[in-house]
C-alpha positions in Angstrom: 21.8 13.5 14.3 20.3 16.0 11.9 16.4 16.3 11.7 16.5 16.2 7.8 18.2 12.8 7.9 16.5 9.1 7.6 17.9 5.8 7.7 16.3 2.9 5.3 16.9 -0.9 6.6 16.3 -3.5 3.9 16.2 -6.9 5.7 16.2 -9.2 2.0 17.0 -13.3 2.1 20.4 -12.5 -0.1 21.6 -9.1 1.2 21.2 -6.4 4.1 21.3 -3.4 3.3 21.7 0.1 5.6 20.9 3.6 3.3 21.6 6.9 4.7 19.7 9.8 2.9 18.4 13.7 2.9 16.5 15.8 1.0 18.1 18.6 -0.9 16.9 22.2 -1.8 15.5 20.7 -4.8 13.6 18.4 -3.1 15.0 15.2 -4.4 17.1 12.5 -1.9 20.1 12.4 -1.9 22.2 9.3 -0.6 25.2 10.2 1.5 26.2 6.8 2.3 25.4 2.9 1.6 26.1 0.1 3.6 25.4 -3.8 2.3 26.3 -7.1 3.7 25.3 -11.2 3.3 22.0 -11.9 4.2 22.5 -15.0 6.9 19.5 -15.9 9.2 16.6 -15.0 6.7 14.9 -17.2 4.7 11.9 -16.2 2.2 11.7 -12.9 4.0 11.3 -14.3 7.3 14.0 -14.3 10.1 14.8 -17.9 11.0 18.0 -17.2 12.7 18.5 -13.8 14.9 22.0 -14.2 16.1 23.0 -13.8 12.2 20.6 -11.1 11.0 22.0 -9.0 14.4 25.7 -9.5 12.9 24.5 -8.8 9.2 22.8 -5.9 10.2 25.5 -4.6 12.5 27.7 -5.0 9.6 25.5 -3.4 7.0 25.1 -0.1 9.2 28.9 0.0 10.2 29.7 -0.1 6.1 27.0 2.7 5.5 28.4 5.0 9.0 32.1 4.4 7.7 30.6 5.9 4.4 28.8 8.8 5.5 31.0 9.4 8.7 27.8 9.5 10.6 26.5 7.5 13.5 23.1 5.7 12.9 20.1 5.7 15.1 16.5 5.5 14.4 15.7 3.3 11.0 12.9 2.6 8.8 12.7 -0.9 8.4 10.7 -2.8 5.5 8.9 -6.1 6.1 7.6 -8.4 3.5 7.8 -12.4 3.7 5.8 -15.3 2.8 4.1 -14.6 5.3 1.7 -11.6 4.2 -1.0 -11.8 2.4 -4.0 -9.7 1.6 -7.9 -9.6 1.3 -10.5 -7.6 0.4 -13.6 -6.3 3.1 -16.0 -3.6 2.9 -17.9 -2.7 6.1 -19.8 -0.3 7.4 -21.0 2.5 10.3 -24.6 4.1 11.1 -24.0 7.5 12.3 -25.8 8.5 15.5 -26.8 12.4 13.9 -27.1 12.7 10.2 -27.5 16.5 10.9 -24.1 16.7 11.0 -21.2 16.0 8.2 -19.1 13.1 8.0 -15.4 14.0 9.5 -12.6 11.9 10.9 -13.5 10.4 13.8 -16.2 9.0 11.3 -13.3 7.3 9.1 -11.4 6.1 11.9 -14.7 4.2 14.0 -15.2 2.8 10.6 -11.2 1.5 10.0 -11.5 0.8 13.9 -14.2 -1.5 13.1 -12.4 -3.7 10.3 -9.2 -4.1 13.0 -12.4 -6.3 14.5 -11.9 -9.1 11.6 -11.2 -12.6 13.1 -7.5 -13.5 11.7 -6.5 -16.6 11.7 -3.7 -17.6 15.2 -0.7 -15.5 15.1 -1.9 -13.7 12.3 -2.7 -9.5 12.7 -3.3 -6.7 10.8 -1.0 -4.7 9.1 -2.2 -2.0 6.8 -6.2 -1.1 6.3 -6.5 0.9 2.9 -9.9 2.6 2.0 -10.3 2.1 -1.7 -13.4 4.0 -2.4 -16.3 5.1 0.3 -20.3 5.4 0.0 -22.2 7.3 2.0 -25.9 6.4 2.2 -26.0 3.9 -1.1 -24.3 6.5 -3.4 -20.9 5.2 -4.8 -17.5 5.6 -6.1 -17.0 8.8 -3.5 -12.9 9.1 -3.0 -13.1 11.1 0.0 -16.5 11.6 2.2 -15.4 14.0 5.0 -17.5 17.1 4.8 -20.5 15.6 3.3 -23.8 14.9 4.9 -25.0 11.4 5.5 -26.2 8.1 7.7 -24.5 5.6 6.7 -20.8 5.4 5.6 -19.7 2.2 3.8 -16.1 1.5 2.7 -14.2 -1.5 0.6 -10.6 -2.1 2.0 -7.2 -3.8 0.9 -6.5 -5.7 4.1 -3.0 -6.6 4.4 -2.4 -9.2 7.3 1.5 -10.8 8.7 2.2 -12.9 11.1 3.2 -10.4 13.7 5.7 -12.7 15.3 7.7 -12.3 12.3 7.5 -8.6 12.6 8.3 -8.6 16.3 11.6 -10.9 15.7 12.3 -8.2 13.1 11.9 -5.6 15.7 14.1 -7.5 18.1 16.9 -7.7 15.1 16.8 -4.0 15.2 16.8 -3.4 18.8 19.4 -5.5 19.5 21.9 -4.6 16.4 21.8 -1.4 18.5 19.4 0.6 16.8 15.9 2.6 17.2 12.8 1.5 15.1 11.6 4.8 13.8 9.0 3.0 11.3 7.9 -0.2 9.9 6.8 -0.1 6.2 5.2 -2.9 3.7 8.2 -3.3 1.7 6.4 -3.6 -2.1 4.9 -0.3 -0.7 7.9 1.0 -0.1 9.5 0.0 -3.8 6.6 1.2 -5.4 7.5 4.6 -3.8 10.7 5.1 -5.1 10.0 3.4 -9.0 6.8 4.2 -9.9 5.8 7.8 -11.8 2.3 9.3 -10.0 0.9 9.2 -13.9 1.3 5.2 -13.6 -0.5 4.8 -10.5 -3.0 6.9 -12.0 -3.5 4.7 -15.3 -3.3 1.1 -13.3 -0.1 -0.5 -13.0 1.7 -3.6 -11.3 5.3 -4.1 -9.9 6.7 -6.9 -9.4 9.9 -6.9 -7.2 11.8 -9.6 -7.7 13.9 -10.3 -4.5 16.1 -13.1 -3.1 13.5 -14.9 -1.4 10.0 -13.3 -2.5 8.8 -11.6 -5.3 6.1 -9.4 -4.2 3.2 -7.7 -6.0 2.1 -4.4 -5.9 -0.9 -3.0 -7.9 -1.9 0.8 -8.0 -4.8 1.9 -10.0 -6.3 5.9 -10.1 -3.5 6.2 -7.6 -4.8 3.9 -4.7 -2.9 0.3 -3.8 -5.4 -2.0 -4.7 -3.6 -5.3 -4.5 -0.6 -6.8 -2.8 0.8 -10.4 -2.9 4.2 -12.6 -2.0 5.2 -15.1 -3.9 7.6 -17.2 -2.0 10.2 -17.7 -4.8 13.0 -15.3 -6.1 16.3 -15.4 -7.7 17.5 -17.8 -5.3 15.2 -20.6 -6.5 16.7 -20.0 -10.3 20.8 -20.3 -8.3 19.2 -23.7 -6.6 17.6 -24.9 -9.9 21.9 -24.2 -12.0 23.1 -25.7 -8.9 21.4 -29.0 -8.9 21.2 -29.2 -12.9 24.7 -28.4 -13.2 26.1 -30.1 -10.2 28.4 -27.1 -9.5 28.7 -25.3 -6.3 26.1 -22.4 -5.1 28.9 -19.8 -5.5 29.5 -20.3 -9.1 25.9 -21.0 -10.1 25.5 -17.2 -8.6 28.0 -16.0 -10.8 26.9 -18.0 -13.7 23.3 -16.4 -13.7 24.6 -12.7 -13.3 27.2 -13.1 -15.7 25.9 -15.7 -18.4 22.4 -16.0 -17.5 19.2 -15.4 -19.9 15.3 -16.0 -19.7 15.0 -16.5 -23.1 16.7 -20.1 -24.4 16.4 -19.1 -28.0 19.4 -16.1 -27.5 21.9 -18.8 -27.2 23.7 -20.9 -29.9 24.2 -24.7 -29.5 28.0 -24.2 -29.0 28.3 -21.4 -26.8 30.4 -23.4 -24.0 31.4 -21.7 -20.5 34.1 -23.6 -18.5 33.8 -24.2 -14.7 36.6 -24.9 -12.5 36.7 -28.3 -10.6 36.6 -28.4 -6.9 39.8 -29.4 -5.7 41.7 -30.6 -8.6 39.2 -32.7 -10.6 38.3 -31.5 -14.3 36.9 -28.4 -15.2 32.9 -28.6 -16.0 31.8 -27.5 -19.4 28.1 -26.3 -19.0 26.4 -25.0 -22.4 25.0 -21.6 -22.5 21.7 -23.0 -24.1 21.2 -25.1 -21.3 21.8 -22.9 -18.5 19.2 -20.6 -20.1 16.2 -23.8 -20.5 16.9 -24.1 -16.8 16.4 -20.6 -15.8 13.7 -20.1 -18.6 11.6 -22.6 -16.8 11.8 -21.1 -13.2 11.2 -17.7 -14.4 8.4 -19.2 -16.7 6.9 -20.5 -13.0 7.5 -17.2 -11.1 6.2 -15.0 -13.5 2.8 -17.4 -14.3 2.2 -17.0 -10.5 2.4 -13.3 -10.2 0.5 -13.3 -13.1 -2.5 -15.2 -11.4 -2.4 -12.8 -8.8 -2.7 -9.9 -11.6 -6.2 -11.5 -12.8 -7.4 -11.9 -9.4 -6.9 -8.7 -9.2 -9.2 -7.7 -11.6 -7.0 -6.6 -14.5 -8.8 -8.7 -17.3 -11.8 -6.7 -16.5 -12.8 -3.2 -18.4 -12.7 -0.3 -15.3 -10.0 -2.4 -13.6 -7.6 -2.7 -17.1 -3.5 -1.5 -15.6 -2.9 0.5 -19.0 0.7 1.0 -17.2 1.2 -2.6 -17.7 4.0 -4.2 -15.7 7.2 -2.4 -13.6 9.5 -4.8 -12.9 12.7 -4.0 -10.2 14.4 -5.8 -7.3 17.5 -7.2 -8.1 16.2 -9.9 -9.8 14.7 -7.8 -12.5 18.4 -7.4 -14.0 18.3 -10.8 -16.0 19.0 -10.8 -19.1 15.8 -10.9 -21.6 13.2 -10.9 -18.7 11.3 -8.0 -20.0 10.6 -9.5 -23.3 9.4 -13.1 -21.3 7.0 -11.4 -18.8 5.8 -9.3 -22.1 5.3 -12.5 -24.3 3.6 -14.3 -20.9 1.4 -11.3 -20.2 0.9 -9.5 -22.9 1.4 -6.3 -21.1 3.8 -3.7 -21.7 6.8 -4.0 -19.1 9.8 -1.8 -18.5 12.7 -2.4 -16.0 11.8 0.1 -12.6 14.6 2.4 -11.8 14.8 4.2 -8.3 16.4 7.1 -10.2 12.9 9.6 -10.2 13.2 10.6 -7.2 17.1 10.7 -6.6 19.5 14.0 -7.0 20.9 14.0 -10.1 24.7 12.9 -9.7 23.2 10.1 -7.6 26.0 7.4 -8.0 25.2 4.6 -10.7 25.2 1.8 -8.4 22.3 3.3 -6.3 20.0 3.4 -9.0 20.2 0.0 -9.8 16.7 -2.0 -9.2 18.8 -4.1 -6.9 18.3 -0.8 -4.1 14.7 -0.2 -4.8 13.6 -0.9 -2.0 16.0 0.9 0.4 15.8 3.9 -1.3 11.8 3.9 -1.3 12.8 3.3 3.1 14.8 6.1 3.1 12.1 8.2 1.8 9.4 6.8 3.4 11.9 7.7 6.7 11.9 11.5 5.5 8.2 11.6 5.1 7.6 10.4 8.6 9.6 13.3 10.1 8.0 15.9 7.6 4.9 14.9 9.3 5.8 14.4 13.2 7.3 18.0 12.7 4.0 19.5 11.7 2.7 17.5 14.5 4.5 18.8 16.6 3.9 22.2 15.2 0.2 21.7 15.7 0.5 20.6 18.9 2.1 24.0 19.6 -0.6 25.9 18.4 -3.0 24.3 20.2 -1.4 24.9 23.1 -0.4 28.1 22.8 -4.0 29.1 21.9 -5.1 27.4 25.3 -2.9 29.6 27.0 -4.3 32.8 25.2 -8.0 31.9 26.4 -6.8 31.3 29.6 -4.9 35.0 29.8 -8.3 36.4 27.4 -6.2 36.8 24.8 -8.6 36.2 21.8 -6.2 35.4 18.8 -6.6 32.6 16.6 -3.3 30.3 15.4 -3.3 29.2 12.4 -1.5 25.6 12.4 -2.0 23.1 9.9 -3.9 19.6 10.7 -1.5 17.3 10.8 -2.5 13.6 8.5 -4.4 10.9 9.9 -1.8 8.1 11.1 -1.8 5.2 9.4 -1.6 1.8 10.9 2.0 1.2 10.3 2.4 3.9 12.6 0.1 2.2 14.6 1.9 -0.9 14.4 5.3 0.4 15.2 4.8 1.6 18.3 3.3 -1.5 18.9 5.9 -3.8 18.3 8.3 -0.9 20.3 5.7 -1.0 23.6 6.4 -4.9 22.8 9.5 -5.1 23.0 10.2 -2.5 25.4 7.8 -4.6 27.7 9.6 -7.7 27.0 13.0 -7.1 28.3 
């Protein structure tokens, strides 16, 4: 397979979905084939059944080869689920030699150090993110390498999983046939492909509204500061017109995407849609008014929870304020009149989050939809991970070769440049891989 290429695996509780993408000269991805199939086996994120999420994932990636006329490999895979949550921790290192300035193996002892937190069983990890550092009392320093100091202090966002969840994801992937190239936190990975840099500048949530889960993200001066999983989505609002319309799951579906609305006010009294009977009885008649009261009071509940999570945050307060407001995607996001309900609940401005940004420009219509958010922010999470093993691999090189030239007395420096820190999904991957590798 070519080097420029990356695979995105979305493993939702409605659909699975396979995304094959590059970058072009102009720097933007561009999707070269899409691959989607039913969701069985998953449940609020969480795999519950791995014989079906195999075959749904097999059938996903054969849909997306038979598109592209490629073969897949090595996929970046997004995990969320009920079961993550997050928490903040600051912590802190005394340097043995203040004489000499603060570099990375500084910053790594002192993310080392928070991997020590107690968890509770079954419970790891996932992502450590630095949110602002101080070095010997003196605050608000972004970034402390280079400077000169004792003692280095730093608040995180701790995000911790269940890792057995991860690992039966990991197992999904392996045995569907395929490499794990990454694991990425999925509202990470949507926030990627939907949000503008100038948003997660000002302070701004998105809420991705998914089968299963809606999950919160929360940038502010361009740092995640906040994540969260709400263990309801759009299936909830199918349940809640199944069981108060007593019709069958399939046409409650269809009902919401076709008829549905947030806001019970749009509808007139005698706006009536007809449902066929099962099986020869009489057609339903179901009024449009009251299908909306019944998804108006779910998404009423959804959005009040997220919302909670928003003020924990810290967004009612002055310096933490998200003048962005609210991004809203997932395929949820595409009811009717939601916008204006999570504006009149919050009282935050709110638009609908399209993965168009970062997309060529005769990107099909149907992969910007919100529904793909998260795949495409996988596939370009995928591309970033090779940009970065390449220089890498690059630096590697040049150290080597530079070895070589002091052992011949060859005096010539090599310019290379440092490759990135790696973060702890990185970490985690090749985890789960030496896991499962060792499990067989």
């Amino acid at each position: 397979m070519e080097g420029n290429i990356a695979i995105g695996l979305d493993i939702g509780t409605t659909k699975i979905v396979a995304m094959i993408g590059r970058k072009n000269e102009y720097g933007k991805v561009e999707i070269l084939g899409i691959g989607k199939s039913k969701s069985l086996g998953v449940h609020r994120g969480v795999v519950n059944n791995i014989t079906q999420t195999i075959q749904s994932i097999q059938l996903a990636v054969q849909e997306a080869e038979m598109a592209s006329e490629m073969k897949i490999e090595d996929v970046t895979v997004g995990i969320a689920g009920q079961h993550i949550r997050s928490l903040q921790h600051s912590d802190y290192i005394t340097r043995p030699n203040s004489d000499l300035v603060i570099d990375e193996e500084d910053i790594d002892r002192l993310i080392n150090q928070v991997h020590k937190l107690v968890m509770l069983p079954g419970e790891e990890i996932i992502h450590v993110l630095p949110q602002e550092y101080k070095v010997d009392g003196q605050a608000e320093i972004k970034e402390p390498i280079g400077m000169y100091g004792g003692r280095l202090e730093a608040n995180f966002h701790v995000v911790v999983g269940q890792v057995s969840s991860i690992r039966n994801i990991g197992r999904c992937v392996q045995s569907a046939g395929l490499n794990l190239e990454g694991i990425t936190l999925e509202p990470l990975a949507s926030s990627n492909a939907v949000l503008s840099q100038e948003e997660k500048e000002a302070g701004v949530a998105l809420i991705d509204i998914g089968g299963g889960t809606t999950d919160l993200a929360i940038f502010r001066d361009g740092i995640i500061r906040h994540t969260a999983v709400i263990p309801f989505g759009g299936n909830v609002i199918t349940e809640d017109i199944k069981e108060g319309c007593s019709i069958i799951e399939k046409q409650a579906e269809l009902l919401k995407i076709k008829f549905g609305s947030a806001w019970p006010g749009e509808n007139k009294e005698n706006e009536i849609v007809s449902i066929p009977g099962l099986r020869g009885r009489e057609p339903k008649e179901i009024t449009l008014k009251n299908l909306s009261k019944i998804i108006h009071a779910r998404v009423v509940e959804i959005i009040e929870q997220v919302y909670v999570e928003i003020k924990n945050y810290g967004h009612e307060e002055q310096k933490k304020k998200l003048i962005a407001g609210i991004v809203l995607t997932g395929g949820g996001s595409q009811l009717k009149h939601l916008k204006q309900l999570v504006e009149y609940i919050t009282g935050m401005d709110t638009r609908i989050g399209f993965p168009n940004e970062h997309l060529a420009g005769d990107s099909d219509d149907e992969i910007t939809s919100p529904l793909y958010a998260t795949a495409v922010g996988l596939v370009m999470d995928g591309l970033k991970r090779q940009e970065r093993k390449k220089v890498e691999a690059a630096y590697v090189e040049a150290v080597n070769e530079q070895e070589s030239n002091e052992d011949s007395g060859v005096e010539e420096t090599i310019e290379a440049p440092k490759p990135e820190r790696r973060s702890f999904l990185d970490k985690l991957t090749d985890r789960v891989k030496d896991f499962l590798d060792n499990a067989e």
